[in-house]
C-alpha positions as CSV (number, residue, x, y, z in Angstrom):
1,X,50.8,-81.7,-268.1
2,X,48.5,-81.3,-265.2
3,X,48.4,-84.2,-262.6
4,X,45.6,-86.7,-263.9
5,X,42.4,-87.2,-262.2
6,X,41.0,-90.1,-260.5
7,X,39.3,-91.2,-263.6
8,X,42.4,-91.3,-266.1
9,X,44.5,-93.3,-263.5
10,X,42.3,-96.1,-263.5
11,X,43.4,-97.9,-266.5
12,X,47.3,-96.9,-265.9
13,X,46.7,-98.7,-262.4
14,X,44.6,-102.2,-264.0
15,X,47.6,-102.1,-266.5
16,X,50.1,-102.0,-263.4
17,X,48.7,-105.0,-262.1
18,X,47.9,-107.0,-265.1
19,X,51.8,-106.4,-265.3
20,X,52.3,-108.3,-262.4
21,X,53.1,-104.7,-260.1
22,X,51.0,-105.4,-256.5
23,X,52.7,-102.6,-254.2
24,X,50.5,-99.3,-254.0
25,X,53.5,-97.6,-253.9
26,X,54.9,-99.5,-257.1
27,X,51.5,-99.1,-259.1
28,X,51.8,-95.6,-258.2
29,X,56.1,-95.2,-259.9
30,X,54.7,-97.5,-262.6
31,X,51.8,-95.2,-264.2
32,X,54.0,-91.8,-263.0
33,X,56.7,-93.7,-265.9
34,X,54.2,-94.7,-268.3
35,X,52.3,-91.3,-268.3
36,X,55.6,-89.7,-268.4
37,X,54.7,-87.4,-265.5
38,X,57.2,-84.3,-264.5
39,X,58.6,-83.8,-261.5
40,X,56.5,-80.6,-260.9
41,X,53.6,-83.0,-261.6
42,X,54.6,-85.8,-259.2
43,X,55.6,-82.8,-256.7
44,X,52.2,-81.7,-256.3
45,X,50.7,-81.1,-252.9
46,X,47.3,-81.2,-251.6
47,X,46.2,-78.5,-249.4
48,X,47.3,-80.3,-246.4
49,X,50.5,-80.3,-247.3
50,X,51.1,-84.2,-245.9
51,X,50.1,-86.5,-249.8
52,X,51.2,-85.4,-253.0
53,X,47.5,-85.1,-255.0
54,X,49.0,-87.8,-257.2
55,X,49.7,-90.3,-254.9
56,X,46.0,-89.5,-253.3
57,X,44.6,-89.8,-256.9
58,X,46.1,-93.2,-257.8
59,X,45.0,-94.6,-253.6
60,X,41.3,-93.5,-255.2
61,X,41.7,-94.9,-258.5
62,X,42.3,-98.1,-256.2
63,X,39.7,-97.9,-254.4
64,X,37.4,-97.5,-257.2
65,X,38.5,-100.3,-258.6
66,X,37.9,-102.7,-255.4
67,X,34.7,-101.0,-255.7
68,X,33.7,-102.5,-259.2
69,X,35.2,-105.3,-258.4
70,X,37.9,-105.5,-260.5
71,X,40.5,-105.6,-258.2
72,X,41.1,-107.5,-255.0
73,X,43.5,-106.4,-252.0
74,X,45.8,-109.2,-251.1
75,X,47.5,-107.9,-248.3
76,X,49.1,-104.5,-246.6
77,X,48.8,-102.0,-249.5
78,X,48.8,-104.9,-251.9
79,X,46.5,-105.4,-254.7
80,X,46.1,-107.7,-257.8
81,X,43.6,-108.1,-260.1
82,X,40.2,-110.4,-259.4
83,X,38.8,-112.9,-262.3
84,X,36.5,-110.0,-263.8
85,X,39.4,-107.6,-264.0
86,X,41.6,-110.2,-265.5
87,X,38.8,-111.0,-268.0
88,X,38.8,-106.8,-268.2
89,X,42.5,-106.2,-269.0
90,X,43.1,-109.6,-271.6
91,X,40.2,-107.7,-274.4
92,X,42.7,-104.8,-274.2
93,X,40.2,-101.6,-273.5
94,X,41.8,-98.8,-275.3
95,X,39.8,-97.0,-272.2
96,X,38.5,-97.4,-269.1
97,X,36.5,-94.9,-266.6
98,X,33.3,-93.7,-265.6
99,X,30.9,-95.3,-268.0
100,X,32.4,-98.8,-267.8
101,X,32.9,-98.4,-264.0
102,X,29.2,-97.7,-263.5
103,X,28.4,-101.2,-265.2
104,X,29.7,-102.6,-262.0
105,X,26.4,-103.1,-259.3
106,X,29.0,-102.6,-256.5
107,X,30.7,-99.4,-257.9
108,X,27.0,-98.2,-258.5
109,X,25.7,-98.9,-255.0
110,X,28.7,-97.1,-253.7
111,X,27.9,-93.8,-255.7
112,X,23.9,-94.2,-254.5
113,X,24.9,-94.3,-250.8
114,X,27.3,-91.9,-251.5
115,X,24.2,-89.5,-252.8
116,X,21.9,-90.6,-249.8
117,X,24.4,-89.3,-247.4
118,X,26.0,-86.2,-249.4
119,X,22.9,-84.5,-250.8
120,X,20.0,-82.6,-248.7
121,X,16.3,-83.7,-249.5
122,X,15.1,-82.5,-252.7
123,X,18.6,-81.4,-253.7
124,X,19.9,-82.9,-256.8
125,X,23.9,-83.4,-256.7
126,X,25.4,-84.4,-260.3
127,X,26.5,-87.6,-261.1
128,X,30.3,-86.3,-261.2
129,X,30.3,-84.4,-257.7
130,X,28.3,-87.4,-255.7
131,X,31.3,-89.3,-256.9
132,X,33.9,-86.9,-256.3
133,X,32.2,-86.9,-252.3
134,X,31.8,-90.3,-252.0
135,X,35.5,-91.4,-253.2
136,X,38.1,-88.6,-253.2
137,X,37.5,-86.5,-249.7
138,X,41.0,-84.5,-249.8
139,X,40.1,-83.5,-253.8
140,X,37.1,-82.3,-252.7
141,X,37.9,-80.6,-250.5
142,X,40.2,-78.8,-252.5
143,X,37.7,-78.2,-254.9
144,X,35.2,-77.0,-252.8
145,X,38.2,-74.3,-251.5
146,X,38.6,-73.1,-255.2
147,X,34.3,-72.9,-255.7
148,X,34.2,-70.9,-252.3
149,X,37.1,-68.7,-253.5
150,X,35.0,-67.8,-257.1
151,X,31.7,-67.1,-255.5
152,X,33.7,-64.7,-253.2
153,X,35.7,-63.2,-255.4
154,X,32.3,-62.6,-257.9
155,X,30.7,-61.4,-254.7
156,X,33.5,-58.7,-253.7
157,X,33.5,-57.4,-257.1
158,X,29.4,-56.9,-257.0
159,X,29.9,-55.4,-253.7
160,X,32.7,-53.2,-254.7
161,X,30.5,-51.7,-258.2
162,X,27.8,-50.9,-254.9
163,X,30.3,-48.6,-253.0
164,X,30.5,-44.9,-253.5
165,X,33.6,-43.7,-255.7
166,X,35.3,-41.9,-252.1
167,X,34.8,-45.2,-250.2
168,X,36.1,-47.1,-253.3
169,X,39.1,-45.4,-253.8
170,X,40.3,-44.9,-250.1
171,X,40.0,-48.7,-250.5
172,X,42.4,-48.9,-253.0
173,X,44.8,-46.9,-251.2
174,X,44.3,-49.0,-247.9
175,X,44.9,-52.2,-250.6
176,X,48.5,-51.0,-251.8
177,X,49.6,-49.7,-248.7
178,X,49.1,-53.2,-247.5
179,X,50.8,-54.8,-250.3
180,X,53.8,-52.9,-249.5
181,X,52.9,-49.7,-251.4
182,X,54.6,-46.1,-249.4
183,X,56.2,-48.5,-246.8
184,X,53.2,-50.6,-245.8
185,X,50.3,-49.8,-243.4
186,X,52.5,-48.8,-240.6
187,X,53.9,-46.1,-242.3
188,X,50.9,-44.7,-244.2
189,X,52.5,-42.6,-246.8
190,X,49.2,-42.8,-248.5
191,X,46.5,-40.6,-248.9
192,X,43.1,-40.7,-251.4
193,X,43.6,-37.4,-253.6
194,X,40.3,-37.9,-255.6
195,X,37.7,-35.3,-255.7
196,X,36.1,-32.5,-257.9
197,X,39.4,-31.6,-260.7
198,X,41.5,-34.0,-258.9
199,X,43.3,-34.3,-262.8
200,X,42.4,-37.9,-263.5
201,X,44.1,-38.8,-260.4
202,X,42.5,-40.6,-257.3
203,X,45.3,-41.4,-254.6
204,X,49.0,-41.2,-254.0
205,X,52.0,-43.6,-252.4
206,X,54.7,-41.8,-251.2
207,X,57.9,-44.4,-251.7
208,X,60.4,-42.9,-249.5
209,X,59.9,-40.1,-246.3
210,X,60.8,-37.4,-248.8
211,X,58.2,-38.0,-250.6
212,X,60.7,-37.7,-253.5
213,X,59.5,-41.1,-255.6
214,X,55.4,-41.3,-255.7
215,X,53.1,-43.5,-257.3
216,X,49.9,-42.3,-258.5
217,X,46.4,-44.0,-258.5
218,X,43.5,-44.2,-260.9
219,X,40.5,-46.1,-259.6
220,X,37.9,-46.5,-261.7
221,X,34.8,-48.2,-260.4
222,X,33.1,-50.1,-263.5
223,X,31.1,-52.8,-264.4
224,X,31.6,-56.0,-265.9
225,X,29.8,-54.6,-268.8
226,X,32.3,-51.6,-269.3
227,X,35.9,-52.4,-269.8
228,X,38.5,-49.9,-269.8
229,X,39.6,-49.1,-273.1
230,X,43.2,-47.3,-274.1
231,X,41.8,-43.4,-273.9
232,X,41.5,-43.6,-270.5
233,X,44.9,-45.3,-270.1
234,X,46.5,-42.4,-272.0
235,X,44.8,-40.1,-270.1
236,X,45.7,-41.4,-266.7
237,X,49.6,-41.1,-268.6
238,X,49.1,-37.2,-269.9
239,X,48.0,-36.8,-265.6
240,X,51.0,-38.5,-264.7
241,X,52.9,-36.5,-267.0
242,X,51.5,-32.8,-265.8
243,X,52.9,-34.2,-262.0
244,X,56.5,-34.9,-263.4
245,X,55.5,-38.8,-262.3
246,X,56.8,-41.5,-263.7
247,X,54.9,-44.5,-262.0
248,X,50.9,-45.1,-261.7
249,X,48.6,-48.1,-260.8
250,X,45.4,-48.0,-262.6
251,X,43.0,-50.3,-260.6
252,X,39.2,-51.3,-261.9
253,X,36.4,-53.6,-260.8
254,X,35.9,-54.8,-264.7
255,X,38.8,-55.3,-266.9
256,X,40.8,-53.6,-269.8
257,X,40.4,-54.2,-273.4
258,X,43.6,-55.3,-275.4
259,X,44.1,-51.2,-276.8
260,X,44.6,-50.5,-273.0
261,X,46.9,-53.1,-272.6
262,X,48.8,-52.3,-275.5
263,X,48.9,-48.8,-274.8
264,X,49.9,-49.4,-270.8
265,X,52.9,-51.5,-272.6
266,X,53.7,-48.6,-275.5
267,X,54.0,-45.9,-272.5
268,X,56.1,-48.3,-270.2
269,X,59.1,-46.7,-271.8
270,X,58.4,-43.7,-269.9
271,X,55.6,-44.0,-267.8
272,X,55.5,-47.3,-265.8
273,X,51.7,-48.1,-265.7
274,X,50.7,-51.0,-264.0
275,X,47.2,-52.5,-265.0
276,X,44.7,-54.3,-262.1
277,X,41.5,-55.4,-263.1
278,X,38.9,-57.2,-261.6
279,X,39.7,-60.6,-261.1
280,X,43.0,-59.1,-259.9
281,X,41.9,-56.6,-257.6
282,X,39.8,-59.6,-255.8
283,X,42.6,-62.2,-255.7
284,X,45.2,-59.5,-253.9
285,X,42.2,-58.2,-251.3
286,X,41.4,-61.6,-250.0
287,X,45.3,-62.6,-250.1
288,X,46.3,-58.9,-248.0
289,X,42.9,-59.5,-246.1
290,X,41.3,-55.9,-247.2
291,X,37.7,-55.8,-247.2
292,X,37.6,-59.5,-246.2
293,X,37.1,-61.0,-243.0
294,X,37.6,-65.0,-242.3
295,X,34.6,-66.7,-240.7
296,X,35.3,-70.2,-240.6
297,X,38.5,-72.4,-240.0
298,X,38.8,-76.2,-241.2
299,X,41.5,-78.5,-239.5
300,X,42.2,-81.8,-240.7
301,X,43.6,-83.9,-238.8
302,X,46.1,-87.0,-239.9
303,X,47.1,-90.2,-237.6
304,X,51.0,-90.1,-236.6
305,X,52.2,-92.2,-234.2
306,X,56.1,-91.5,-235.1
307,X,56.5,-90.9,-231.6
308,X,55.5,-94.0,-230.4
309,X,57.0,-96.0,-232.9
310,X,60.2,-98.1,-232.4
């Protein structure tokens, strides 16, 4: 199962302390046990590499808690439940989040100043992502990463459909040779072959020096609207054929239907055919840094004082 967000931990951790747990750290090992978390899940990091997200998840779902005033902190990372979330836990809730959180005038107050300070004038922020600013900073952060990465990835593909079929297809070849494609950029055994009767064929990798193990390329500019359907699969394998090849990457800016998977996977018996479609194509150009460009670098800093510390 996926790591549980700030909202489902809050009941596990009022049930920890209605148990008599008070340690952060123990209320944590007690709901990873009682949700039956894996290792994996437990494992997870957050992008700073420092907190496991579920550690960071539960330390919110604390902190929301002391915001409603259900829970009180009684010392260094200890916590135990106030009157009101005694009275809570003894009618047995079946569940407890959001809704019954925002019946709390302090949990409320929290989210409004949290609105004040995270929203523009005249913007309007949802309910869900004023909370998720005001009380989880390192989730939203990674969310906001994985928002940026979409809108970039929908805006390469747009800008790809714009560029002319030469340009598109020399940056294909640029994009395999930098994933490791005819040796890698530094050795170039590239080259974009496509032009007038080019045969169905747009570039070439050259494996070795010899030349003696290629790779073709199809690069078909499409789209969203106009998938790639299993003729044009097969006919990339009949060009493949007429070169004596036995290996070709067929790369498009939309996607193929099921047929073209199915016939990629019926030819891979003799004609290794590897499929990269859209969302594909964007995640391995912003990971190889081709036709992308970074223009803005976050550092988060942490305390650590392990070198000053007896």
């Amino acid at each position: 199962m996926a790591v549980p967000t700030v909202e489902e931990l809050v009941l596990p951790a009022l049930t920890a302390m209605d148990a008599g747990v008070a340690k952060g750290v123990e209320i944590a090992e007690f709901t990873a046990l009682r949700l039956a978390l894996s290792k994996e899940d437990l494992g997870e990091l957050q992008a700073g590499g420092r907190q496991t997200v579920f550690r960071n998840r539960v330390a919110w779902a604390l902190v929301w808690l002391q915001k409603a005033g259900l829970v009180e902190k009684t010392g260094a990372s200890a916590y135990a439940l106030s009157p009101e979330g005694r009275r809570v836990m003894a009618a047995k809730p079946a569940r407890f989040g959001l809704p019954e959180l925002r019946r709390y005038e302090g949990f409320v107050n929290a989210t409004k100043r949290a609105s004040s300070a995270a929203a523009p004038a005249g913007v309007g922020v949802p309910m869900a992502e004023v909370e998720a600013v005001a009380l989880q900073p390192a989730d939203t952060i990674d969310a906001a990463v994985r928002v940026l990465d979409r809108e970039l990835r929908d805006d390469l593909l747009r800008a790809l459909v714009g560029l002319k079929s030469t340009s598109f297809e020399a940056l294909v070849v640029d994009l395999l040779l930098a994933l490791g494609f005819g040796g890698g950029r530094d050795a170039a055994r590239g080259e974009r072959l496509g032009m007038s009767g080019d045969g169905g064929v747009d570039g070439v990798m050259r494996e070795d020096a010899l030349g003696l193990d290629v790779v073709y390329i199809q690069a078909k500019k499409y789209g969203p609207e106009n998938p790639v359907g299993p003729d044009a699969v097969q006919a990339f394998a009949g060009s493949l054929l007429e070169r004596g090849a036995t290996k070709g990457v067929f790369v498009t800016t939309s996607r193929f239907t099921g047929g073209a998977q199915k016939a990629a996977e019926r030819l891979s018996t003799q004609r290794r055919i590897v499929l990269i479609d859209g969302e594909e194509l964007a995640r391995l150009m912003i990971e190889s840094g081709v036709g992308v460009r970074e223009v803005q670098t976050i550092r988060i800093h942490r305390v650590d004082l392990s070198a000053y510390e007896a």
